[in-house]
DONU-64903 format. One record per residue (C-alpha): residue number from 1; residue in three letters; x, z, y. Coordinates in nm, 2 decimals. Layout:
N
<seq=NUM, type=ALA, u=X, w=Z, v=Y>
...
end
This chain:
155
<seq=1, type=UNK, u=-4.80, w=-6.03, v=3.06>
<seq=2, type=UNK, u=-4.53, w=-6.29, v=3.16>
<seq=3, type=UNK, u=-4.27, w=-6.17, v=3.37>
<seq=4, type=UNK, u=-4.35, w=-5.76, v=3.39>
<seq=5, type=UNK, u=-4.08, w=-5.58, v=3.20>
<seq=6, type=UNK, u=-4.31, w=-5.30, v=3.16>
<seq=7, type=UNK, u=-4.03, w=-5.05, v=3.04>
<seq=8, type=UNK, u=-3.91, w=-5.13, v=3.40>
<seq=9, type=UNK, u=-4.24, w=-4.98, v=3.52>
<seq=10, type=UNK, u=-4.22, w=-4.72, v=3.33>
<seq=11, type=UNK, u=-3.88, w=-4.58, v=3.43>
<seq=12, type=UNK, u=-3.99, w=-4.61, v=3.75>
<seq=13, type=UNK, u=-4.33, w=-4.43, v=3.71>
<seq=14, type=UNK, u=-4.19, w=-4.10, v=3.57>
<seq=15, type=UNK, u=-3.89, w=-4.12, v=3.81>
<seq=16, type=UNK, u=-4.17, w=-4.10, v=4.12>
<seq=17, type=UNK, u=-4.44, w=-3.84, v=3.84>
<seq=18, type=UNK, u=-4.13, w=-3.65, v=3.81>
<seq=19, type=UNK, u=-4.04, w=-3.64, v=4.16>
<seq=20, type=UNK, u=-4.39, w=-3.58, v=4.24>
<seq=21, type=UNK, u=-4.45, w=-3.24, v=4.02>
<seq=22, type=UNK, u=-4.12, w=-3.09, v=4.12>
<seq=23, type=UNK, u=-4.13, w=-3.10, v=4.47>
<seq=24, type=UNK, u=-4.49, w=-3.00, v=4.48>
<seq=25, type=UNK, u=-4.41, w=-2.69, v=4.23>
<seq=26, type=UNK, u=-4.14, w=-2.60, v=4.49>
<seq=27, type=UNK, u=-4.43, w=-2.64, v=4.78>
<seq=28, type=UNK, u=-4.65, w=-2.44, v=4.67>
<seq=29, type=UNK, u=-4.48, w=-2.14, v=4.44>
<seq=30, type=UNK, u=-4.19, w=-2.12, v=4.65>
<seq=31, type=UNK, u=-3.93, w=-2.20, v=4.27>
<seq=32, type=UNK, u=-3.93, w=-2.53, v=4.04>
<seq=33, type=UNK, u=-3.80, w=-2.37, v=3.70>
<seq=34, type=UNK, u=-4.13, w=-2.35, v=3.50>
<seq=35, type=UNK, u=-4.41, w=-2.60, v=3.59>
<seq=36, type=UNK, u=-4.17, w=-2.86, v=3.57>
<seq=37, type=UNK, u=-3.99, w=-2.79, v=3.30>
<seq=38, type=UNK, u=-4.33, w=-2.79, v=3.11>
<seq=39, type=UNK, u=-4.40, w=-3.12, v=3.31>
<seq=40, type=UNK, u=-4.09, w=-3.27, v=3.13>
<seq=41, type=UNK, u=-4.11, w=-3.12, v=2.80>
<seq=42, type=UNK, u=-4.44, w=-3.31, v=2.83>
<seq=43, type=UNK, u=-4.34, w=-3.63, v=2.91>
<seq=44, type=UNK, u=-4.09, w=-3.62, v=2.63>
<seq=45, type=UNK, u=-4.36, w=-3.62, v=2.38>
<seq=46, type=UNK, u=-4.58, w=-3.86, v=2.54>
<seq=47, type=UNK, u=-4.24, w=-4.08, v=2.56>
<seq=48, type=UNK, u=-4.13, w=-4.02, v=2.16>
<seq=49, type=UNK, u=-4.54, w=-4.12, v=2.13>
<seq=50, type=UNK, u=-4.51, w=-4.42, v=2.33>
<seq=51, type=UNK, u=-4.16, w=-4.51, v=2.13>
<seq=52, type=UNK, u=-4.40, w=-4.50, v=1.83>
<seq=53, type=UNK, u=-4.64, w=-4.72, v=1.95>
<seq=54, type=UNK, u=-4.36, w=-5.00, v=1.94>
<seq=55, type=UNK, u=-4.26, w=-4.96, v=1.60>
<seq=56, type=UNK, u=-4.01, w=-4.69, v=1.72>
<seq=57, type=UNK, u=-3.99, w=-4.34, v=1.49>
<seq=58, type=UNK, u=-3.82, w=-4.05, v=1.53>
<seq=59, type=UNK, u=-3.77, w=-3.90, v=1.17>
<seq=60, type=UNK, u=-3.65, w=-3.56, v=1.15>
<seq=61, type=UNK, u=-3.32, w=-3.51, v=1.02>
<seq=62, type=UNK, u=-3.15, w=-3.26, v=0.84>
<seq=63, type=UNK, u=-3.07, w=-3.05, v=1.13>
<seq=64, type=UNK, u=-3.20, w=-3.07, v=1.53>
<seq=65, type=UNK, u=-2.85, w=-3.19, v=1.64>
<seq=66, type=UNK, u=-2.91, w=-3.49, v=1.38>
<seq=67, type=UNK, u=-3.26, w=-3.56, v=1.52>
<seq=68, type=UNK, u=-3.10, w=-3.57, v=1.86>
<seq=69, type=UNK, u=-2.80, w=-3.78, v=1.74>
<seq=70, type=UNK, u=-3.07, w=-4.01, v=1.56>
<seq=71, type=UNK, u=-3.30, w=-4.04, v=1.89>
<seq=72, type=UNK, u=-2.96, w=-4.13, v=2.10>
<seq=73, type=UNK, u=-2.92, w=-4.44, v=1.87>
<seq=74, type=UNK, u=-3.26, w=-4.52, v=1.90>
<seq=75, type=UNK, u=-3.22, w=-4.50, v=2.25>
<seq=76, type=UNK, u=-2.91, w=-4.70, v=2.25>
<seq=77, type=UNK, u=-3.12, w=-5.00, v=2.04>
<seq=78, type=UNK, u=-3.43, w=-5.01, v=2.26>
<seq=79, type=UNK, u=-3.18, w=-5.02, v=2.56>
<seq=80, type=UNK, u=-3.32, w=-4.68, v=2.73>
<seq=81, type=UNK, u=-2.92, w=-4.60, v=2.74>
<seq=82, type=UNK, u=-2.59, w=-4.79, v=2.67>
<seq=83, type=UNK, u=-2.36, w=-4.66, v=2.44>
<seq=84, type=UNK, u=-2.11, w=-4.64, v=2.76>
<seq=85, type=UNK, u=-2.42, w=-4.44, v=2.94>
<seq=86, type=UNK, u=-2.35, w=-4.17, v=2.69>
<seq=87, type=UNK, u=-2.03, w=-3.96, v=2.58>
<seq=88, type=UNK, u=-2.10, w=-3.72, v=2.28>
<seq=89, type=UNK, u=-1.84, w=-3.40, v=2.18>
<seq=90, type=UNK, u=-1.95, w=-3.22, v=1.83>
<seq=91, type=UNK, u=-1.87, w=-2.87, v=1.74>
<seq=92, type=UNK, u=-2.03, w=-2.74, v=1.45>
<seq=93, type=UNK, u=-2.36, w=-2.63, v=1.54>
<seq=94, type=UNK, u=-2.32, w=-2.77, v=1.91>
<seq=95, type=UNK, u=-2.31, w=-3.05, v=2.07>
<seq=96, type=UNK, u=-2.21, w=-3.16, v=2.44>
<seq=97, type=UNK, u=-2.33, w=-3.49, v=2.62>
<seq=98, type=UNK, u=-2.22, w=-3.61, v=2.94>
<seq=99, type=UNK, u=-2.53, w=-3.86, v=3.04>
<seq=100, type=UNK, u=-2.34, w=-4.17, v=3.31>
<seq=101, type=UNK, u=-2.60, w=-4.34, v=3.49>
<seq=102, type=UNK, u=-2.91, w=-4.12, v=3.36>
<seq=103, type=UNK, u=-3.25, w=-4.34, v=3.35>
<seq=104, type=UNK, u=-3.41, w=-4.04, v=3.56>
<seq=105, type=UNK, u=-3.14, w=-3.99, v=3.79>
<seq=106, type=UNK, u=-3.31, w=-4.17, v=4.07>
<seq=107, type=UNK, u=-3.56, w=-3.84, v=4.08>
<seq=108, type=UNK, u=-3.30, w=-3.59, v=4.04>
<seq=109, type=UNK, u=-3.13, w=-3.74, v=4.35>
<seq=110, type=UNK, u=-3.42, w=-3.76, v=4.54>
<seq=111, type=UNK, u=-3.48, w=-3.39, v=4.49>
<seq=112, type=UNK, u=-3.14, w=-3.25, v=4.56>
<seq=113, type=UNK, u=-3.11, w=-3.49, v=4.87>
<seq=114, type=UNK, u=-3.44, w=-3.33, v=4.96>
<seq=115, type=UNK, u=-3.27, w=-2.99, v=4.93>
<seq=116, type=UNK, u=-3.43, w=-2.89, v=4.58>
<seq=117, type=UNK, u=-3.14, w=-2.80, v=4.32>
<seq=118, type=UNK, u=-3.32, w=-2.57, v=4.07>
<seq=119, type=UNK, u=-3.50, w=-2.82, v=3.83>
<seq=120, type=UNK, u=-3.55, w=-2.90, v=3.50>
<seq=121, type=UNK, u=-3.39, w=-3.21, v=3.32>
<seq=122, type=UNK, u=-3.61, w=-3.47, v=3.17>
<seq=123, type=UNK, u=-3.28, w=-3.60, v=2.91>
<seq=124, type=UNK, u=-3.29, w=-3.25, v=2.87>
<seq=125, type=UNK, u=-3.63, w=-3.22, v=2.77>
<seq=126, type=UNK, u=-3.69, w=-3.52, v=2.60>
<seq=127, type=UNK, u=-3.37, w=-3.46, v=2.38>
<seq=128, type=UNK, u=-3.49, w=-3.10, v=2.31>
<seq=129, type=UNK, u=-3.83, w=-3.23, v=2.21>
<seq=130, type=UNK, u=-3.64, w=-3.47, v=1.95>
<seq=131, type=UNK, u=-3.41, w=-3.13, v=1.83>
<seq=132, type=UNK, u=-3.73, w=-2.96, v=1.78>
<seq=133, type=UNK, u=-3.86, w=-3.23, v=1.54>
<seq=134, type=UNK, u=-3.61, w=-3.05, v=1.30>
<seq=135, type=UNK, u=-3.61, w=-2.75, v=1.39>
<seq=136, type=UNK, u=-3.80, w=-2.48, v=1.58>
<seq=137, type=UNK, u=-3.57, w=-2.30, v=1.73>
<seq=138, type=UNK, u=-3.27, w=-2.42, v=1.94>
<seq=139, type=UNK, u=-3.11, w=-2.40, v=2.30>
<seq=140, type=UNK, u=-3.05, w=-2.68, v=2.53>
<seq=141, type=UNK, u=-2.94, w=-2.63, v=2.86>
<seq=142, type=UNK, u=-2.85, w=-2.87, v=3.16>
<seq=143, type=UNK, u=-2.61, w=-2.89, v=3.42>
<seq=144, type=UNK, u=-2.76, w=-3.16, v=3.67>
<seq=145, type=UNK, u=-2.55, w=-3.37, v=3.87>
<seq=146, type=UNK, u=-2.76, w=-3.67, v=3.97>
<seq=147, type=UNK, u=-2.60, w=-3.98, v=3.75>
<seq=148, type=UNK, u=-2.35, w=-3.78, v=3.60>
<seq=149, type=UNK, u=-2.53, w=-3.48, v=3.37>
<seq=150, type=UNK, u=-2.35, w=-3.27, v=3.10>
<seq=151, type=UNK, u=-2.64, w=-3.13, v=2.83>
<seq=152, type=UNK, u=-2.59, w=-2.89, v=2.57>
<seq=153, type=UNK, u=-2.74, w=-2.79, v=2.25>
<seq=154, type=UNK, u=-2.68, w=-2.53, v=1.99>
<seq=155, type=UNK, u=-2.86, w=-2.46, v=1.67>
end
């Protein structure tokens, strides 16, 4: 269709689903740690699916941390991120990433405007579902500051 930039729509879809399933996890079990970080490890599938459907793939690399490296250049290329968006520091077997201007941050500072600080982090989840391409088992963990996020992953 002429004129809809649909990955406009979608960014802004699963910022307001997102939204949506955390605050109503915090509503009605009194936390927001497990439903919604199911919620987003979900939606990073369905997004590395709907990557696929435009000629996008993912290919496992030798080790999670070069999956996730992979997917960042991927993202970089279908312009989910700017390379300036993202700031990478390599360790051996972990890696840190400070996410600037995070597609999903419009969510995150809905919800801690909203009072709600205990969340999961959909980079977070989507990047660990990319790791986990490669690998089974690895940690990820977030530290969420709306716009400004530092991840972490260790093989």
């Amino acid at each position: 269709m002429a004129g809809i930039d649909l990955s406009i729509i979608l960014h802004h879809l699963t910022n307001n689903l997102f939204w949506g399933v955390v605050k109503s996890e915090k509503r009605v079990t009194g936390r927001t740690t497990v439903y919604s970080k199911m919620v987003g490890e979900e939606m990073g599938t369905l997004f590395l699916k709907l990557l696929e459907q435009y000629g996008i793939i993912l290919e496992p690399k030798e080790t999670p941390l070069q999956t996730i490296e992979a997917f960042l250049e991927i993202a970089e290329e279908s312009g989910i991120f700017s390379p300036e968006d993202i700031q990478i520091v390599k360790n051996n077997t972990e890696l840190d990433l400070t996410v600037k201007n995070c597609p999903f941050s419009i969510a995150c500072s809905r919800l801690v405007q909203e009072g709600i600080s205990n969340f999961g982090c959909l980079i977070l989840a989507i990047l660990t579902i990319a790791g986990k391409k490669a690998a089974k088992e690895f940690t990820g963990k977030a530290s969420i500051q709306p716009g400004d996020c530092k991840l972490h992953f260790s093989e």
